[in-house]
C-alpha positions in Angstrom: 27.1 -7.2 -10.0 25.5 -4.7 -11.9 27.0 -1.3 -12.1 24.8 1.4 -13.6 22.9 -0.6 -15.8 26.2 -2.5 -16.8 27.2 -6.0 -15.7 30.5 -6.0 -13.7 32.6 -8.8 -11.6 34.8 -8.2 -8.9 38.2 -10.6 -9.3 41.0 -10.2 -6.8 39.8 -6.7 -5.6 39.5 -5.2 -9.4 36.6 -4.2 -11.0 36.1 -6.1 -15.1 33.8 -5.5 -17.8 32.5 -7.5 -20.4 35.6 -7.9 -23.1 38.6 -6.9 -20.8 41.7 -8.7 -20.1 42.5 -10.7 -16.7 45.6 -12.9 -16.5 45.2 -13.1 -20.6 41.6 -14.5 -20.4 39.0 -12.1 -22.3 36.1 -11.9 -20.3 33.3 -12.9 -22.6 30.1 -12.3 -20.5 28.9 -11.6 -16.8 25.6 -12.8 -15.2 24.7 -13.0 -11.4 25.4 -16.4 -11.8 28.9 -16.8 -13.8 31.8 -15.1 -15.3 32.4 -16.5 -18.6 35.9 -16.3 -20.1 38.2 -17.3 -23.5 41.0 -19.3 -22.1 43.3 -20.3 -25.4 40.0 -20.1 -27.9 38.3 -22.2 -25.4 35.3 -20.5 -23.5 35.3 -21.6 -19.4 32.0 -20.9 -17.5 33.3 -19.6 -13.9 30.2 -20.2 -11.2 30.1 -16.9 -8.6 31.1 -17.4 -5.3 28.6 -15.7 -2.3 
């Protein structure tokens, strides 16, 4: 979602930003249609569930 002009995802009732941590995955980028993370140098292309 997109948060003041800044792209945002909401994972298990917390708000993330581009480059935070979850669960030891670095969130590499956010569109309205994915969450992409870096899972063990390995990037993993989440889809967005509505």
């Amino acid at each position: 979602m997109d948060m003041g002009g800044k792209m945002v995802a909401l994972i298990n009732g917390n708000v993330y930003e581009e480059g935070q941590v979850v669960d030891g995955n670095i969130i590499a980028a956010i569109t309205f249609e994915s969450v992409t993370i870096m899972e063990n140098g390995t990037k993993k292309i989440l889809p967005i569930k509505r």
